[in-house]
Structure formats: structure tokens, C-alpha cells
FILUMFI-755335 format. One record per residue: x, y, z of N, C-alpha, C, CB in turn; residue in three letters. Coordinates in steps of 0.02 Angstrom, whole numbers, plus 50000, padded with zeros to 5 digits. Glycine has a CB too. Example, Ala and Ser with C-alpha at 12.3 -4.5 7.8 and 13.67 -1.06 7.14 Angstrom:
<donus>
506604971650390506154977550390506604983550390505654977650452ala 506424988850354506844994750357506455000250394507044997050286ser 
</donus>
This chain:
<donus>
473674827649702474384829249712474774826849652474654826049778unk 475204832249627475664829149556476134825949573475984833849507unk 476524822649525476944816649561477614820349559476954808249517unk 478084817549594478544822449596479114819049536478834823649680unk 478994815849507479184814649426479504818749395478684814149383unk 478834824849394478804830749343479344834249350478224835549349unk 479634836249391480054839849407480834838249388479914840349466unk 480924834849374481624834049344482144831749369481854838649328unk 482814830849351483294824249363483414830349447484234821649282unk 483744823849479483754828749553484544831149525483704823349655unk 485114830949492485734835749505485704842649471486404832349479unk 484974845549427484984848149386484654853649430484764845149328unk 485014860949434484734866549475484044867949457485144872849468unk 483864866849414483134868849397482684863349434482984868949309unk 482664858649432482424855949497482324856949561482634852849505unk 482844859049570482884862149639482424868649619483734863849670unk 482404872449593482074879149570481294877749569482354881749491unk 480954872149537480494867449521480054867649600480904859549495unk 480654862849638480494860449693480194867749751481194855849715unk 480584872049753480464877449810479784881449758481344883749834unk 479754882349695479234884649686478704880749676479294888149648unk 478634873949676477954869249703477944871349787478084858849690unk 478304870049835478374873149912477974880349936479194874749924unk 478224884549881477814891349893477174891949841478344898249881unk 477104887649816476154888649777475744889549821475744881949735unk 475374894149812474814895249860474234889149875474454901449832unk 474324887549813473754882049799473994875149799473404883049731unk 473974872749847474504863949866475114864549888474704858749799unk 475234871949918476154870949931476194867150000476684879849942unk 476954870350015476924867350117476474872450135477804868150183unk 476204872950185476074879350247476514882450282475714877650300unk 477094877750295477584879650313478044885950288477804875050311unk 478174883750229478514887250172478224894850151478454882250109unk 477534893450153477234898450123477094904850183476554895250087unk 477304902550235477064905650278477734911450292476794900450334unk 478514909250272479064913950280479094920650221479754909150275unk 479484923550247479694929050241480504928250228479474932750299unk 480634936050225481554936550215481834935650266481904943150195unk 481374941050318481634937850394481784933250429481404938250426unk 481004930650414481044922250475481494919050423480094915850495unk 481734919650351482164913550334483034916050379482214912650226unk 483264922350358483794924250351484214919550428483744932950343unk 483894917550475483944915350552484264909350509483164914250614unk 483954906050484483984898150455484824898150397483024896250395unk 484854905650369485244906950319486024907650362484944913750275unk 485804911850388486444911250448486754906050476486304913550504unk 486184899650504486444894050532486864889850488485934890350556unk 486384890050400486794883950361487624886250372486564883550262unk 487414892850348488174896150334488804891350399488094907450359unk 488574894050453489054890950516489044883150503488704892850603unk 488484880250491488334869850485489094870250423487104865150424unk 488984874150380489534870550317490204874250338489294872950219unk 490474876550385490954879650408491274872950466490664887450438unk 490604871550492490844865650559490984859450526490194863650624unk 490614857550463490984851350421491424851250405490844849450374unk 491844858650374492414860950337492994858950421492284871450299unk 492864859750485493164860550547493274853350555492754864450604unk 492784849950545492804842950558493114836650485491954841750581unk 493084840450436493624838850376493214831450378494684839150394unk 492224833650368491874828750343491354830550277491514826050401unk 491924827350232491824831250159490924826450147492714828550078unk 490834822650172490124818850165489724824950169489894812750227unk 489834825250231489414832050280489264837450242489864835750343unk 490094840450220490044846850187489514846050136490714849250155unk 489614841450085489044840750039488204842650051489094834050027unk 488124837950110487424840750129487374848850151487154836250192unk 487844849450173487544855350214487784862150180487814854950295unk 488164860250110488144864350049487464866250011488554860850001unk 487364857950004486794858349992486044862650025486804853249992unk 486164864250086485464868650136485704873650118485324868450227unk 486374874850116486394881950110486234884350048486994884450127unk 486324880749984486124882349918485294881549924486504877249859unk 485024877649961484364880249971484034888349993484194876050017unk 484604888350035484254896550055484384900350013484474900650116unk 484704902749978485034905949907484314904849877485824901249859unk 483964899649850483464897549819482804900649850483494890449818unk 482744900149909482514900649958482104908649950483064899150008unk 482654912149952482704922049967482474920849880483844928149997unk 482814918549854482714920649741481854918949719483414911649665unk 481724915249789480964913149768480584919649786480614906049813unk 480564918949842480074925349880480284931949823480394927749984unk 480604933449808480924939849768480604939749693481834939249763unk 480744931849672480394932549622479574932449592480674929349603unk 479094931249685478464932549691478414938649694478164929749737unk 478864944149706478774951149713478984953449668478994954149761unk 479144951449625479294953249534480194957149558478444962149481unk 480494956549624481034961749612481644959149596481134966049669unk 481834948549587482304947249554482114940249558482954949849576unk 482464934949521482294929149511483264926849514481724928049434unk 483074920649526483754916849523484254917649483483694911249516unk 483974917849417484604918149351484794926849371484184916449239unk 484574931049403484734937149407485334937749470484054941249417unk 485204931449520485784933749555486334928849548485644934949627unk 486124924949491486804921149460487164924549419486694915149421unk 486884928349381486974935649302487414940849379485654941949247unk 487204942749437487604946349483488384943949507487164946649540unk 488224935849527488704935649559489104934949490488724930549618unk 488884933349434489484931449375489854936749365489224929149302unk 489304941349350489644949249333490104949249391489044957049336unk 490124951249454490534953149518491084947249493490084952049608unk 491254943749499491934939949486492204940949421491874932449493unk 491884944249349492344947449300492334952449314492264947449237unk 492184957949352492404963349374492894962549402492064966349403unk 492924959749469493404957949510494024953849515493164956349541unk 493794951649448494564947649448495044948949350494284935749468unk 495024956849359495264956449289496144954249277495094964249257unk 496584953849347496984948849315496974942149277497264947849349unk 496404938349279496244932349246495764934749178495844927149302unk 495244936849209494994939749154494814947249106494644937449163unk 495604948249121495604956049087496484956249072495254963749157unk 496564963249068497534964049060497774965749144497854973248993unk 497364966849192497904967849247498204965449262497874968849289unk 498864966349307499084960249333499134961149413499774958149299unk 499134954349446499224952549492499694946449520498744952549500unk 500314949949562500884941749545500744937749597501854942449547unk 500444941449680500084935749737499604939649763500564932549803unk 499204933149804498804933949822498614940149847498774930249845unk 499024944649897499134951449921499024957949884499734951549937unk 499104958249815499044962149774498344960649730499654962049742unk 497924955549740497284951749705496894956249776497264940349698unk 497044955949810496514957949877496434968249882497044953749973unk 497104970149871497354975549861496684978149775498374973949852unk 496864973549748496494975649682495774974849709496664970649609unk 495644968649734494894967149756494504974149774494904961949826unk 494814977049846494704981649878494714989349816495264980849938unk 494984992049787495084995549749494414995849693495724993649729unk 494144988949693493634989249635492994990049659493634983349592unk 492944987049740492334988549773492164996349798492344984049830unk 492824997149813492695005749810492395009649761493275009149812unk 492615007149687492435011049640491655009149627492895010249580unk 491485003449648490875000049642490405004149672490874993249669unk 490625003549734490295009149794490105015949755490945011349861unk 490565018749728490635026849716490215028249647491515029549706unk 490005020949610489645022649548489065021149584489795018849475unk 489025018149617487985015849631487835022249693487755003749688unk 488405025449713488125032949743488345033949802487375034049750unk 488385030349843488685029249883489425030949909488575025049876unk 489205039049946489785043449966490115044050035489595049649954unk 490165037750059490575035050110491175034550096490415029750131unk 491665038050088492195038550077492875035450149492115045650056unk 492485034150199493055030150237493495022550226492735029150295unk 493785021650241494245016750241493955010250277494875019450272unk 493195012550321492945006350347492245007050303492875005850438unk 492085010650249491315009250228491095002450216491145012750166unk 490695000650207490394993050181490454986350229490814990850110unk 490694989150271490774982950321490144982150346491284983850382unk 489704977750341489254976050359488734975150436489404972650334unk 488364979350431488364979150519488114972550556487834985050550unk 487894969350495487624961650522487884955750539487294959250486unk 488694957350543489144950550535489164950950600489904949950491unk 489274942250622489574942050705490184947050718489914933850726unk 489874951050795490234956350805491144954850787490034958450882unk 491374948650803491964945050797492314945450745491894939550804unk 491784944150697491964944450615492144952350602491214941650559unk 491564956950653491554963550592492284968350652490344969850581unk 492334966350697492934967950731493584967750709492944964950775unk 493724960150664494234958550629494494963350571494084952450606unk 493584964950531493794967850460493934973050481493344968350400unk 493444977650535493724984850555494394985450579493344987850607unk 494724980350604495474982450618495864981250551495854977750683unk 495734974950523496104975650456495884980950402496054969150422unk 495534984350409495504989950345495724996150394494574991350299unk 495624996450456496135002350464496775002150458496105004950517unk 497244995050451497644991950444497904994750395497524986750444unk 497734996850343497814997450283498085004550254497234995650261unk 497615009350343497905015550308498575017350345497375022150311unk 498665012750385499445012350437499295012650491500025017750435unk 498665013750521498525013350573498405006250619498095016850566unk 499075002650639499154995750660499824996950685499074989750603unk 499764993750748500404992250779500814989250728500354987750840unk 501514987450729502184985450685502364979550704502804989850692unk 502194973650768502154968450778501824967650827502584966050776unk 501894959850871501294955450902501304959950982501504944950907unk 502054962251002502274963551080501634969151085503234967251097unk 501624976751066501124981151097500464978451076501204988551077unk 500284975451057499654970351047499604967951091499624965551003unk 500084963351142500094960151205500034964551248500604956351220unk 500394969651260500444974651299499804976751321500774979351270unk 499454980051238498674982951267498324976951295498124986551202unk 498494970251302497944966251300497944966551391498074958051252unk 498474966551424498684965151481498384971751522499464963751479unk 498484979251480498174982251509497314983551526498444985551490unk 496984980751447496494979651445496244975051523496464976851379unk 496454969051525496344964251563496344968951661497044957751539unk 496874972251662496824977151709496294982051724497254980151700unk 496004983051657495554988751660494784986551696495454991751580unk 494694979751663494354974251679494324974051750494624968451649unk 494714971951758494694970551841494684977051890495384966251862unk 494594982051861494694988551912494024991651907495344994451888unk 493664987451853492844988451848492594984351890492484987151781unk 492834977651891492514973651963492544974652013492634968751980unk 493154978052023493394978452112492984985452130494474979652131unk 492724990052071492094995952090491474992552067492165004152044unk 491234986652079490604984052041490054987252077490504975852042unk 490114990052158489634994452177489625000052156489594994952230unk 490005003652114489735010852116489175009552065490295017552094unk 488765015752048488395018352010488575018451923488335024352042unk 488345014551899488615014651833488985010651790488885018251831unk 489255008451874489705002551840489594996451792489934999651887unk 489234992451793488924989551742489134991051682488354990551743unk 488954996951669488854998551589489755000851582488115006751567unk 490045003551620490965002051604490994997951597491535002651642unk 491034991651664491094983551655490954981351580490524979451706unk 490564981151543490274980751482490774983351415489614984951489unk 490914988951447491344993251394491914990951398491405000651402unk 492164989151457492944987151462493074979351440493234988151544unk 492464975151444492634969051420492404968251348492354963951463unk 492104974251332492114976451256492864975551232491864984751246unk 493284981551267493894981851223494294978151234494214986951221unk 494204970351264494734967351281494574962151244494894966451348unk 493884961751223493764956751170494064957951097493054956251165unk 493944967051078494294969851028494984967751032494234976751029unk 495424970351050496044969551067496254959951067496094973751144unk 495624953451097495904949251080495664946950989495804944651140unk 495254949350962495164949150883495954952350847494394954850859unk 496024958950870496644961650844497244956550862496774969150876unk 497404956150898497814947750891497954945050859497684943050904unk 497214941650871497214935650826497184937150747496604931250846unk 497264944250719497374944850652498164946450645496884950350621unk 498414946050714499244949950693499474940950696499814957950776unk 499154937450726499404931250736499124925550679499224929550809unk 498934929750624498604926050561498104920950595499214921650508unk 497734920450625497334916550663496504918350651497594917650737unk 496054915150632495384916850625495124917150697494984911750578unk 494894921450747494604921350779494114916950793494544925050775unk 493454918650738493224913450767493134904750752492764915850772unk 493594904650740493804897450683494254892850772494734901050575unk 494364900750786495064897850844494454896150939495994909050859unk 493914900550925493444900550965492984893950934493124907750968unk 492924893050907492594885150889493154878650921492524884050784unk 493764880350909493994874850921494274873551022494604874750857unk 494204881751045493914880451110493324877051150493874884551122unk 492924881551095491984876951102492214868851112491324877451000unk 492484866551069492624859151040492864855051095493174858750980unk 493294860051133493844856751168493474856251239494604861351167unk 493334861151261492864861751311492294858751328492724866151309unk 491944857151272491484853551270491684843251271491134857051204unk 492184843351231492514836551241492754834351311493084836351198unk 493154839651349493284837451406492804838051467493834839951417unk 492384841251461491714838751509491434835051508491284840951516unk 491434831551459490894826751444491234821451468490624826051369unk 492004821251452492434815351500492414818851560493304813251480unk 492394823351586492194823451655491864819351689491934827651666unk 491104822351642490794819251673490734811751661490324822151672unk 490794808151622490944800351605491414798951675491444798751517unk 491914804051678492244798451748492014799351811493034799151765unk 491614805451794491254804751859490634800851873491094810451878unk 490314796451841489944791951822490144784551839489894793151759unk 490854784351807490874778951819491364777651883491004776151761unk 491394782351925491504783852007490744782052036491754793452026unk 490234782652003489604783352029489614788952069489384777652063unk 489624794952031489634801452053489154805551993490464803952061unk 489234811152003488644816551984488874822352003487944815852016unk 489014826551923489474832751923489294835651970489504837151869unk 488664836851977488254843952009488494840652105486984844151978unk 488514834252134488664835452194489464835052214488274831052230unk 489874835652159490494837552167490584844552193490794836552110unk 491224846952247491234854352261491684855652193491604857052345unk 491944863152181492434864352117493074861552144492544872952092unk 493444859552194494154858052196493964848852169494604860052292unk 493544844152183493264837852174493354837552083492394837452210unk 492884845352046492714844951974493344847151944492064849351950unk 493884850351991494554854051932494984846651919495264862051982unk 494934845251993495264837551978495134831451922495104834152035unk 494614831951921494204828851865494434831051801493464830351869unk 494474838851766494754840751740495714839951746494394845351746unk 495934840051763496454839351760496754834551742496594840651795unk 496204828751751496114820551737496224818751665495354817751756unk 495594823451665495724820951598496154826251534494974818851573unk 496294830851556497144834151526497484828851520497654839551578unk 497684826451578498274821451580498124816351518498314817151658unk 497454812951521497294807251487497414809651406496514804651508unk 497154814851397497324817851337498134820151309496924823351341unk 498194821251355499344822951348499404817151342500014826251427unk 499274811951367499434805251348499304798451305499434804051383unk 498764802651276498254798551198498864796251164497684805051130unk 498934791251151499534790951054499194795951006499464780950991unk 
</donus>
């Protein structure tokens, strides 16, 4: 076994480059390592992504570091396997992303101009189109390129904001509320038929569009969806857990509480929380 010496100072990317291609050698690597694909990684690629999003939530810049760090592993990760298949190596999707940001940003680095942010995004959009239309790509709608792989949440958001764009958006927050209320109606007129034939798959559809409708919202209400659904997760999860702590130290046990015993509990600790300094 070579010593891991050889490989070089640890802040220096080629190390890291070093390191994942000793991992995938056929001859002394992990088993582990050698054994993935694009697939089985992309699961893992997804998660860092959300881990360095929940540090950024929790404003633990320690954290962020590491978990910058996994995610710049997977980047490394996908550039390895690619570059065993001769179809790109790392410096090629650094040479990509470099190119894509002097393309994309020729107010800084070119003569356009751009005076805010609004008109940089406006340009953004304008250049990916053209991007689109030279590599062949004759999707000419106003929603092409949206990705079908993003959390449905995410790709809900962009599809309302790029239809947004061609005027097709309510003019403020009220008929936004409006549909939401009817939505919520529609909902419930699928439950109250939950026996007929079919129903299900309405039920499904209707709490489809009420989920749509609460993404559209939350973009008229400048609000990240799911940034705003994490910090429910957060909350929800915090106050059960004092639930259950006071129900513990009642010498009790959530599960033989009835629900009017567990709302109380909840409500408990609302209060305790309205009343934190």
C-alpha cells in the first residue's frame, strides 16, 4: 500500500483529484468506490446539495465548510468515472463552467450593460436561449430547459415564473388567495366523493393543484418554498420532541395519550415558546 504522502498538500484540488483516482484504481482502490456508477452516485449528489443548504439554514458556517466540501467531492466524483470513459475529465468541466459565466455575464465581462439585478437575469435568460438554439435544440417555449429532475417544488416555482414572464401571472397576491381557497374546496369535494369510482386519482389531481397554487404564492410572496417548508420541518419537529419531553417527564408516553391529551401538550408548548426571551 503507497503512503498517502504522495499525493499532495490536502488544500490543493489536485489532491483531491489524486485521492478519488487512487479510490477508483482497479488495482488497490476501495470496492466500494469502484463499484458506482452515475446513478448510484447522483442519490448521494442530491443529498450533499440539500446537507450544504441545511448548514446555510442553520447559519453553521463550520458545517457549511464540510459539507461544501462532499459536495465538491461529487463534482470529482461524476469527472472521475467520465474521465475512465475517455468522455470528459475535470479541467473540462472547470474550462465549461468558466466559459458559461463569460458568456453569461458580459456586463462585467464584455460592453453590455446591466444597472440591477433584474435586468442581469433578463440578460441571463436571453443567452441561454441562444445557447439552446445553437447546440440545436428547437424548443422554442417559454418553459424549455426546465429540468425534469428538480424537486417537483423547485420545478413548479420555475414553471410559474417563466410563464410569468410572458404575462401570464396574476397582477397581485388577492386572486392567488382566491384560487387557493377554491383549490382547498375542490379538495374537499374529492373527499366527501372518496367512494365513487376513480376518485383517488382526482383526489391526487386536486391536491396536485393546490400544492401548485401554494408554490405560486409563495413566489408572489418572494418566499422560497422550499426554504419556507424546511423551516416547518424544523418547527414541527422541535415541538414534538418537547412534546414528548413533557410528556416524559409527566411519566407519560405519547402513543397512550388520546389526541385532545397530545393537542394540549402541543399547545404547551406554543405557549412556552411565545414566551422564550
Amino acid at each position: 500500500m503507497s503512503d498517502s504522502g504522495d499525493l499532495g498538500e490536502p488544500g490543493d484540488i489536485g489532491t483531491l483529484l489524486r485521492i478519488m483516482a487512487r479510490l477508483r484504481d482497479p488495482h488497490g482502490g476501495c470496492p466500494w468506490d469502484l463499484q458506482q456508477d452515475f446513478s448510484s452516485i447522483a442519490p448521494y449528489t442530491i443529498e450533499e446539495a440539500y446537507e450544504v443548504a441545511d448548514a446555510i439554514d442553520r447559519n453553521d458556517l463550520a458545517d457549511l465548510k464540510d459539507e461544501l466540501g462532499d459536495l465538491l467531492l461529487q463534482v470529482v466524483f461524476h469527472a472521475q468515472m467520465a474521465s475512465e470513459q475517455g468522455a470528459f475529465a475535470f479541467a473540462d468541466v472547470v474550462a465549461a463552467i468558466s466559459g458559461k459565466m463569460l458568456r453569461r455575464h458580459p456586463h462585467v465581462f464584455g460592453d453590455a450593460q446591466a444597472d440591477d439585478a433584474g435586468q442581469v437575469v433578463a440578460n441571463w435568460e436571453q443567452i441561454k436561449q441562444r445557447e439552446r438554439a445553437d447546440a440545436g435544440d428547437t424548443d422554442g417555449s417559454a418553459l424549455a430547459g426546465i429540468a425534469r429532475g428538480l424537486p417537483e417544488w423547485q420545478r413548479a416555482l420555475k414553471l410559474r415564473k417563466r410563464a410569468a414572464r410572458t404575462g401570464f401571472d396574476w397582477p397581485d397576491v388577492a386572486p392567488v388567495l382566491d384560487k387557493l381557497r377554491e383549490e382547498v374546496d375542490e379538495v374537499q369535494a374529492e373527499f366527501e366523493s372518496a367512494a365513487h369510482p376513480g376518485s383517488h386519482a382526482r383526489l391526487e389531481d386536486e391536491i396536485g393543484d393546490l400544492l401548485f397554487v401554494c408554490a405560486n404564492l409563495a413566489r408572489h410572496a418572494r418566499v422560497d418554498p422550499g426554504s419556507a417548508l424546511r423551516r416547518a420541518n424544523l418547527k414541527f419537529e422541535r415541538r414534538f420532541r418537547a412534546m414528548e419531553a413533557l410528556a416524559a417527564a409527566r411519566g407519560q408516553a405519547m402513543s397512550a395519550l388520546d389526541l385532545e391529551q397530545q393537542e394540549a401538550l402541543w399547545q404547551a408548548v406554543k405557549r412556552g415558546e411565545q414566551g422564550a426571551p
